[in-house]
Residue frames as qw, qx, qy, qz and C-alpha x, y, z in Angstrom:
[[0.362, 0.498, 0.769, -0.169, 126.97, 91.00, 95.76],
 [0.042, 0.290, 0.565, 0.771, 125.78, 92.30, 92.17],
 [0.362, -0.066, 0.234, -0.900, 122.78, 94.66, 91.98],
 [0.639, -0.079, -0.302, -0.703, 120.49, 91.90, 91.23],
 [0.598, -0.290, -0.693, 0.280, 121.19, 89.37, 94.10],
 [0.037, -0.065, -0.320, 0.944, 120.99, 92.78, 95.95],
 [0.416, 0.036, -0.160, -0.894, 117.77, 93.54, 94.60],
 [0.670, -0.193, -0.572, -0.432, 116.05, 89.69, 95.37],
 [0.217, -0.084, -0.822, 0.520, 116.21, 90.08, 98.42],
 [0.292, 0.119, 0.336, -0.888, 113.18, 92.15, 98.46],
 [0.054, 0.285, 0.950, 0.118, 110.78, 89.97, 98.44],
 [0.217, -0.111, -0.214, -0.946, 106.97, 91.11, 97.03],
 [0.088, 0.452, 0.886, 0.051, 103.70, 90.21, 97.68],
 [0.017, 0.494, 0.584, 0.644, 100.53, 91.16, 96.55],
 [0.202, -0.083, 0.276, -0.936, 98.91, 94.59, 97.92],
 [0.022, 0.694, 0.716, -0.075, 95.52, 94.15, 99.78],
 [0.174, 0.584, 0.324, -0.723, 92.86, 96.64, 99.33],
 [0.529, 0.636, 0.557, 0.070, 92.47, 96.63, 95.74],
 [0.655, -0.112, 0.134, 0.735, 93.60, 99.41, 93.28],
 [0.153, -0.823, -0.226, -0.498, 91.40, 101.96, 93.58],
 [0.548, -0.823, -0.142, -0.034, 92.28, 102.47, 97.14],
 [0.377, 0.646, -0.429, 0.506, 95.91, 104.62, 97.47],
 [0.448, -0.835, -0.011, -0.321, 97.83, 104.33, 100.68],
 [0.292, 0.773, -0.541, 0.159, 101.28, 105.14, 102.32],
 [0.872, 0.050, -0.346, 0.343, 103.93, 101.93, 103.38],
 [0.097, 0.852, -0.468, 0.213, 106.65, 102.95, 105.60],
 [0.950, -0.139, -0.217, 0.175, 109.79, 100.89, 106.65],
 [0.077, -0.941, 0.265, -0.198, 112.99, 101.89, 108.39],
 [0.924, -0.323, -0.011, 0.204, 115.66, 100.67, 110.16],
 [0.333, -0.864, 0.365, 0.096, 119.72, 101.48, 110.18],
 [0.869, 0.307, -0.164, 0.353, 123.23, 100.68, 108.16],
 [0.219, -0.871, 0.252, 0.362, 126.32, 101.40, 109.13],
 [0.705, 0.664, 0.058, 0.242, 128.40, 102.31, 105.98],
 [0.682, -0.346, 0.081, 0.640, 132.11, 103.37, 105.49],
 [0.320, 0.668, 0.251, 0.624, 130.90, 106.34, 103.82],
 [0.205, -0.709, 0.164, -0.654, 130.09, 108.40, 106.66],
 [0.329, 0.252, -0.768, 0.488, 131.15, 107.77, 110.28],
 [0.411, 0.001, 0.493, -0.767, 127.76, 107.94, 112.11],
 [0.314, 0.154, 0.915, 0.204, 125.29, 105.44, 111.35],
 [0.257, -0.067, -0.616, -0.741, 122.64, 105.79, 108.68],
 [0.377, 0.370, 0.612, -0.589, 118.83, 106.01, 109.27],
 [0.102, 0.102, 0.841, 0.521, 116.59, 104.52, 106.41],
 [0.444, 0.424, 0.441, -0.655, 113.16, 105.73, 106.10],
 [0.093, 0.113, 0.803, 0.577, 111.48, 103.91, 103.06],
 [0.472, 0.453, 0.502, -0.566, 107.73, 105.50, 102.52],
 [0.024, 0.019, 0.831, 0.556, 105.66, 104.23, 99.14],
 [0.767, 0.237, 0.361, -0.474, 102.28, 103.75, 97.99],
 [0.464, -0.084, 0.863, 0.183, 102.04, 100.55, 96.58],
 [0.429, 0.355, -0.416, -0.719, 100.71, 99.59, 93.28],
 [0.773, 0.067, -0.530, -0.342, 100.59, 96.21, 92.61],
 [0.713, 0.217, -0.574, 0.339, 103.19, 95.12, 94.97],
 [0.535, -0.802, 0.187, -0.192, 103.86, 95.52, 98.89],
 [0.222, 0.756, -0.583, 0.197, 107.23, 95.03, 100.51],
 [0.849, -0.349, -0.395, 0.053, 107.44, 92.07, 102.49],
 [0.262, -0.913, 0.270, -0.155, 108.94, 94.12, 106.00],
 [0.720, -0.617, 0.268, 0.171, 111.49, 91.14, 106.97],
 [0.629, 0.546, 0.248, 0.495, 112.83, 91.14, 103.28],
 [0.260, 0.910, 0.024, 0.322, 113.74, 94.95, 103.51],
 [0.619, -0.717, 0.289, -0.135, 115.55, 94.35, 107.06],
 [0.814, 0.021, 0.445, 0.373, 117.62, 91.37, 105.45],
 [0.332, 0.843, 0.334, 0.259, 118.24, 94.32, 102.67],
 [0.341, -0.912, 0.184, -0.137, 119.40, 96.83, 104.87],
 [0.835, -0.373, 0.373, 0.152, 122.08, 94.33, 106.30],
 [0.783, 0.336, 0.258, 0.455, 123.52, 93.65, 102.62],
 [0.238, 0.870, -0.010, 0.432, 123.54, 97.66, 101.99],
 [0.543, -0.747, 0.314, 0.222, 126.30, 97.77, 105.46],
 [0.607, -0.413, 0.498, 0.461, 129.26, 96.31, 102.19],
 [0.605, 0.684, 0.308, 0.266, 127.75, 97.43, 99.10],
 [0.418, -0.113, 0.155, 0.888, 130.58, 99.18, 97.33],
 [0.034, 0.897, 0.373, 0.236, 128.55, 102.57, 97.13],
 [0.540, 0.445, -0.142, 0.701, 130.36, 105.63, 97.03],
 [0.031, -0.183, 0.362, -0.914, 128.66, 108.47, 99.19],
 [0.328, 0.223, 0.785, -0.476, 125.39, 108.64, 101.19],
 [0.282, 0.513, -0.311, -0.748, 123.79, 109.90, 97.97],
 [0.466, 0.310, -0.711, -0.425, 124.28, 106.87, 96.18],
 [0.015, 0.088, 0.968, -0.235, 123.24, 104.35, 99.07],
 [0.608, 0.519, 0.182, -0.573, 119.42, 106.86, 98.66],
 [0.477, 0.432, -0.509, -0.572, 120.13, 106.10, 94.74],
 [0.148, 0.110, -0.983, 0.008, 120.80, 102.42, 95.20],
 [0.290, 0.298, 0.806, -0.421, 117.54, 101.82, 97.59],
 [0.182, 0.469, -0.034, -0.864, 115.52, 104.10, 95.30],
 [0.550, 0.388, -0.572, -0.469, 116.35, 102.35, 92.09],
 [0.046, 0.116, -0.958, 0.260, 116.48, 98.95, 93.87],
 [0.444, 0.283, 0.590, -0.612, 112.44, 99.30, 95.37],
 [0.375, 0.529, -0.089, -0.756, 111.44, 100.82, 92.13],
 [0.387, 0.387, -0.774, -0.320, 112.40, 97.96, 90.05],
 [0.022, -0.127, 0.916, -0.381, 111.27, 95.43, 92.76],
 [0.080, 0.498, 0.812, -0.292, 107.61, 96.63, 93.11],
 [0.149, 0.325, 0.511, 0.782, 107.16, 99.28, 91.03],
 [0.007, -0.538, -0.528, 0.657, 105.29, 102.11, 93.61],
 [0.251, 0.916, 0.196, 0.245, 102.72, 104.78, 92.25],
 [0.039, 0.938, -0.169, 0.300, 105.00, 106.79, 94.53],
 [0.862, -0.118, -0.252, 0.424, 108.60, 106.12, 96.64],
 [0.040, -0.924, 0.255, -0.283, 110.29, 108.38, 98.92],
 [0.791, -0.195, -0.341, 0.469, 113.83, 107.25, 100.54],
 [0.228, -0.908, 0.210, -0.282, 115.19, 109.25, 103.59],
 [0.750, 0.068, -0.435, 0.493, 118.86, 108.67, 104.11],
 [0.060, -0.894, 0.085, -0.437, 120.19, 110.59, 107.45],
 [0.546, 0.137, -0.698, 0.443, 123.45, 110.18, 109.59],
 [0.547, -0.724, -0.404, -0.117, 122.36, 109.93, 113.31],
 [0.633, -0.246, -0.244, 0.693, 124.36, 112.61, 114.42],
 [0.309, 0.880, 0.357, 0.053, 124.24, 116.18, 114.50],
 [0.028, 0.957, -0.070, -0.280, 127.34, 117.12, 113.62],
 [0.369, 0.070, -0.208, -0.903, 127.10, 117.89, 110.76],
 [0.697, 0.331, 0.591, -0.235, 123.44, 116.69, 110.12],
 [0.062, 0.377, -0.685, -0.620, 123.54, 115.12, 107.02],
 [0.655, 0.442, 0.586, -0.183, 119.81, 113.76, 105.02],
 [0.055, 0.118, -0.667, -0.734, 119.41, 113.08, 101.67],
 [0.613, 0.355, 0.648, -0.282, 115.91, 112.58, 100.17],
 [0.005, 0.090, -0.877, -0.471, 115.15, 111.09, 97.44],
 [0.407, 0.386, 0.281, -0.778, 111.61, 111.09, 95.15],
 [0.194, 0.069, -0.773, -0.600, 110.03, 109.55, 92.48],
 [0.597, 0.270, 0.422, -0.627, 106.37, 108.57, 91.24],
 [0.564, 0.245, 0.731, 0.296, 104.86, 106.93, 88.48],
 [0.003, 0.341, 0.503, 0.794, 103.56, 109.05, 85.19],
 [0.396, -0.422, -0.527, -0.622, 100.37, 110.61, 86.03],
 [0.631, -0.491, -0.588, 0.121, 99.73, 109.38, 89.25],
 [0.069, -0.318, 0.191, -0.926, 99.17, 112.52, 91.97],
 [0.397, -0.641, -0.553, -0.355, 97.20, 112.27, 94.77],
 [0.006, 0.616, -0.050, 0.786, 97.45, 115.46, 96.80],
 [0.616, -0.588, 0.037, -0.524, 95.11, 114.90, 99.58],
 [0.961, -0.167, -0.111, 0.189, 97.13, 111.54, 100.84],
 [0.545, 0.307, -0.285, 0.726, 100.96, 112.95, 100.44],
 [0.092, -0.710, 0.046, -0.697, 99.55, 116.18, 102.34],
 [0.748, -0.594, -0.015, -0.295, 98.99, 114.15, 105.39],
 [0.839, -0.164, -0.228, 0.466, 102.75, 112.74, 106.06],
 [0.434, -0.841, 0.018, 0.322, 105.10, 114.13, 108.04],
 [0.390, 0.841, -0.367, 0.076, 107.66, 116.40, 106.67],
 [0.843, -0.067, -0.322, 0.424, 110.96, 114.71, 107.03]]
């Protein structure tokens, strides 16, 4: 599957609340990849802009990312990352990748925001990963 039948599965719809009013998304769920021998834990967290994720869309997602030729866990964070971003275009987009094992523990996180866009008092309130 190419990145951009990869990438329509995530289906969008429009964000309630208007667009004055920030606040954080989160989705999760679990691949198992042939990068790393423990499965993978997804933790997608966003604030929407225009767009919200449709949850059974990201789950159908998830599923595809178990044969995507992706090299290390690294790149499966890059892939989701660049994959949302394009999709729905967040003010803000964190991906936690982490193998469910603890030895070794292995997380990646992954960041990005729009230009400008900062709101301090909202980020301060999530849990640390």
């Amino acid at each position: 599957m190419d990145i951009k039948d990869r990438r329509a599965l995530l289906h969008a719809a429009p964000r309630p609340g208007g667009q004055a009013l920030d606040y954080v998304v989160s989705l999760g769920g679990g691949i198992f990849h042939a990068v790393h021998p423990a499965p993978l834990s997804i933790l997608l967290r966003y604030v929407p802009d225009k767009w919200i994720i449709e949850p059974p869309s990201f789950m159908a997602y998830l599923k595809i990312l178990d044969d995507a030729p992706l090299a290390s866990v690294e790149a499966i964070g890059v892939a989701i990352l660049e994959d949302v971003s394009n999709e729905v275009v967040p003010r803000w987009l964190q991906v936690l990748v982490s193998a469910e094992s603890d030895d070794p523990q292995y997380t990646v996180l992954l960041e990005d925001r729009q230009p400008k866009w900062d709101n301090p008092a909202l980020l301060s309130r999530l849990k640390r990963f």
